[in-house]
N, C-alpha and C positions, 0 to 999 in steps of 0.2 A: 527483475521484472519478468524474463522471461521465464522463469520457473516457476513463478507463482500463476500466468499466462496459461502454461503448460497444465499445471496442476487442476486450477479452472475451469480449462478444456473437458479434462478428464475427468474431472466431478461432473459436469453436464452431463456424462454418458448416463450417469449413474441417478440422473433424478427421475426417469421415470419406472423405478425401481420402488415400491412403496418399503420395501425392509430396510433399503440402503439410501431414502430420500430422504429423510431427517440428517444424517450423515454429510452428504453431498451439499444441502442447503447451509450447515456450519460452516461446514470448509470453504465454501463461493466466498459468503460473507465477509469469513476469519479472513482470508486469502486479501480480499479486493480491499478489508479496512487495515489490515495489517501493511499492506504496498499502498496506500493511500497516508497512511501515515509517516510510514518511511522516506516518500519523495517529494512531500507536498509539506507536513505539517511541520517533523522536523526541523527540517531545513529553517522555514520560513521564520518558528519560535526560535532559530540561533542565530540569527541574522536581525529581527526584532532587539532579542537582548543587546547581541553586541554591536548597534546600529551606535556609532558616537558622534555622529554627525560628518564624518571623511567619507569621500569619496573612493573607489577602488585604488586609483592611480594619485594620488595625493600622500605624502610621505609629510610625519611627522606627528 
């Protein structure tokens, strides 16, 4: 998360650049839906499937 963070930052520098602002404006996007999905969607869709009704601390 922090290098995509990082990465973000530094694309900013670069949108008011009209050669290199089309550029910038993919990478923000690509950046924020790619770590959006990685920490948010992920997960959530493999904890959905493998939801079997147990509880964390429930054995059996």
């Amino acid at each position: 998360m922090l290098t995509a963070l990082a990465a973000v930052i530094g694309a900013a520098f670069i949108l008011a650049d009209p050669i290199f602002q089309g550029l910038a404006i993919s990478m923000v996007f690509g950046l924020a839906s790619s770590t959006a999905l990685t920490l948010l969607v992920i997960p959530a869709l493999y904890v959905w499937r493998r939801d079997d009704g147990r509880g964390f601390g429930t054995k059996g």
